[in-house]
Backbone as numpy.savetxt, mean C-alpha at the origin, in Angstrom:
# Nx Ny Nz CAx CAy CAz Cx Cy Cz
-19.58 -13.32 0.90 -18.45 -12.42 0.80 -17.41 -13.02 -0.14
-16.94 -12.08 -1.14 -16.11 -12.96 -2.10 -14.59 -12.66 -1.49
-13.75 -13.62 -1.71 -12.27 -13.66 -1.34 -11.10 -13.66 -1.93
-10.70 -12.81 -2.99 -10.46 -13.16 -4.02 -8.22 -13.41 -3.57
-7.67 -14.24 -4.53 -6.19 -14.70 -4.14 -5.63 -12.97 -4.38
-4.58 -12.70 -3.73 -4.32 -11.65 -4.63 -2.66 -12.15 -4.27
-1.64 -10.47 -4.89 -0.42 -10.91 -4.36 0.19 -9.30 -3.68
1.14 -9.40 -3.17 1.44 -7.65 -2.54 3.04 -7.88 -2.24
3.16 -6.59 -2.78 4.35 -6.01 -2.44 5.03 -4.61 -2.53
6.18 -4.40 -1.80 6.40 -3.22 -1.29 7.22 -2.25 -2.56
6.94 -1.12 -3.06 7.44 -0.86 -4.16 8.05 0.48 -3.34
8.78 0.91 -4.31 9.32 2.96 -4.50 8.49 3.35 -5.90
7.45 4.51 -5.66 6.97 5.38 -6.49 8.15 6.45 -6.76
8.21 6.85 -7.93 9.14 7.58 -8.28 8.30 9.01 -7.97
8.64 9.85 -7.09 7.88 11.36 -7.38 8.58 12.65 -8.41
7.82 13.81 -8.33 7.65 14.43 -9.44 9.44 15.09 -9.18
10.02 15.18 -8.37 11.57 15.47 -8.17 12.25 14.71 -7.86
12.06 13.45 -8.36 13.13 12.22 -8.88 13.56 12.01 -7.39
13.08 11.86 -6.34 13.30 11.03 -5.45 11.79 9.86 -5.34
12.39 8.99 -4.18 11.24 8.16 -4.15 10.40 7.68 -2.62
8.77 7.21 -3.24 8.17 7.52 -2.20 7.82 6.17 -1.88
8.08 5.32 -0.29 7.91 3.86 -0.51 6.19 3.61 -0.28
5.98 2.23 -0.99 4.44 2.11 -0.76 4.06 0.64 -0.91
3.06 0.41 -0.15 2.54 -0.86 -0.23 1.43 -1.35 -1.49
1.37 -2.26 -2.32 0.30 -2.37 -2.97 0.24 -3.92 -2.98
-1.14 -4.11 -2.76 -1.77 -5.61 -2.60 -2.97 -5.74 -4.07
-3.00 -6.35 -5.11 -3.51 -6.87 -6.28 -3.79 -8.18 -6.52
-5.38 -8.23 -6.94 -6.17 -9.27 -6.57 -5.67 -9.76 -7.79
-5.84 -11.20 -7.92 -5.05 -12.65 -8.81 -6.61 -12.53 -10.43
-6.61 -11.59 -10.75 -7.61 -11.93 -11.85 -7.16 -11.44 -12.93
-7.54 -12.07 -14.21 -7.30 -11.30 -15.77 -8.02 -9.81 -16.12
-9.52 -9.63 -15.18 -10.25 -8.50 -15.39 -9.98 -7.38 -14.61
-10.16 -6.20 -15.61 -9.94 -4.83 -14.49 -10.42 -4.61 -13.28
-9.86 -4.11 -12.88 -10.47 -4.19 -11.01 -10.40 -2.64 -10.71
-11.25 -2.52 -9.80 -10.88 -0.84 -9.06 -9.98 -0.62 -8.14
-9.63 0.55 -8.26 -8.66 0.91 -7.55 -8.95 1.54 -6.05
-7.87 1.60 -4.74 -8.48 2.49 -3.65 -7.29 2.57 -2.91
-7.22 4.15 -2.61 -5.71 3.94 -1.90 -6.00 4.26 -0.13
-5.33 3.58 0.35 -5.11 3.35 1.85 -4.62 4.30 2.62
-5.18 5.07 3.01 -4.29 6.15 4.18 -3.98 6.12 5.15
-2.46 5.74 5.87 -2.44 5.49 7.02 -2.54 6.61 8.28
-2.16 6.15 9.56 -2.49 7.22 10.40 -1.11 7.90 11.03
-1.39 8.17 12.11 0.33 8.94 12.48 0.81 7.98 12.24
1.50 7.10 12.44 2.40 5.90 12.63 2.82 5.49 11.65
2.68 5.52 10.26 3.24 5.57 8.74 2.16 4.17 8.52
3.06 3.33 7.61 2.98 2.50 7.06 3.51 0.99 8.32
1.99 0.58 8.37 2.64 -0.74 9.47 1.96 -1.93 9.03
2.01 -2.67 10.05 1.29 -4.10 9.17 -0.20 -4.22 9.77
-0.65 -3.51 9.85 -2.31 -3.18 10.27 -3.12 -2.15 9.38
-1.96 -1.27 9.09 -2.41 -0.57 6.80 -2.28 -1.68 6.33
-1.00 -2.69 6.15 -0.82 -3.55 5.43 -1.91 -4.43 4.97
-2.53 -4.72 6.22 -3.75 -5.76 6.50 -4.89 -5.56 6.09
-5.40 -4.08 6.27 -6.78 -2.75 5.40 -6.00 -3.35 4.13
-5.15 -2.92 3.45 -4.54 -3.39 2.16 -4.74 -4.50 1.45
-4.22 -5.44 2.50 -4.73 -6.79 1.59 -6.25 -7.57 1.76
-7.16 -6.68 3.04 -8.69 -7.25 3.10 -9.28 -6.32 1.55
-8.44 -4.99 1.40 -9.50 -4.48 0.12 -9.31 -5.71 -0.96
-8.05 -6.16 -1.23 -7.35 -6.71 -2.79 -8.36 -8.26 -2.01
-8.71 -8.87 -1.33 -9.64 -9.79 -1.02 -10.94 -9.66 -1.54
-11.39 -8.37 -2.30 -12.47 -8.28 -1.86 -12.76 -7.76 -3.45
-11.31 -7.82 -4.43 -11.67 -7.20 -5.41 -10.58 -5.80 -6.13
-10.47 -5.47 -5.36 -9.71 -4.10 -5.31 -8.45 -3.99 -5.63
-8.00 -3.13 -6.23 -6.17 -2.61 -6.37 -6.02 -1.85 -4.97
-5.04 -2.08 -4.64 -5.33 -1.25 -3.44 -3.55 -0.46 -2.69
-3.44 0.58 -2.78 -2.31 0.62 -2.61 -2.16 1.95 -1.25
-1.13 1.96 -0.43 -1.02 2.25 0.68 0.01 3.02 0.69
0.50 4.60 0.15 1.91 4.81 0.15 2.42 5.14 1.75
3.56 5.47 1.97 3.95 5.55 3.38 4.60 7.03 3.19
3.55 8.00 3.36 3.55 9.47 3.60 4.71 10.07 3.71
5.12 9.46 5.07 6.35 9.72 5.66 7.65 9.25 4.70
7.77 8.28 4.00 8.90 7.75 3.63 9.93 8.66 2.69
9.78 10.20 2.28 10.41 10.60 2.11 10.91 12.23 3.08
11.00 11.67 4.41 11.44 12.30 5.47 12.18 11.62 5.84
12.96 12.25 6.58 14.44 11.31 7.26 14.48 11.27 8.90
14.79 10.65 10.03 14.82 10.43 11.34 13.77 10.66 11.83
12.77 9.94 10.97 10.81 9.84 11.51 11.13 8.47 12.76
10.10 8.56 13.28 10.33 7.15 14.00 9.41 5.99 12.88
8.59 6.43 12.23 7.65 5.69 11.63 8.60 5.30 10.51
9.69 5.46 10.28 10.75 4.68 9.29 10.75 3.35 9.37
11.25 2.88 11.21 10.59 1.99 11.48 9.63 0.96 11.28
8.36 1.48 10.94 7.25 0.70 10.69 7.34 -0.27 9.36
8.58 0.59 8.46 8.33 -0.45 7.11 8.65 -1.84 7.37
């Protein structure tokens, strides 16, 4: 099984009406193109168990990014989770 270093962090995607959507992305440590795969979380938004699916894909090779659905709704409880 390969393991590859990667690094991750939490960004704002800008969406198509200039507000923004928060998201996780974890990217494996190499000079060569890598594939991409995005993470869908479940009711609960964005927590550190997507986080974790997130950074086993970028282990393994992968771009891998996780947006948090919810994050442009307001008094979710899953706000929380970031």
């Amino acid at each position: 099984m390969i393991r590859m270093k990667f690094s991750s962090q939490t960004v704002t995607v800008k969406c198509f009406d200039g507000s923004g959507m928060i998201a996780y992305i974890a990217t494996p440590k190499t000079d060569s193109r890598q594939p991409a795969i995005i993470v869908v979380h479940e009711a609960w938004g964005l927590n550190e168990q997507i986080k974790g699916v997130a950074n086993r894909y970028a282990e393994q090779g992968f771009i891998s990014i996780a947006p948090h659905l919810f994050s442009r709704e307001k008094d979710l409880l899953t706000e929380q989770a970031i």
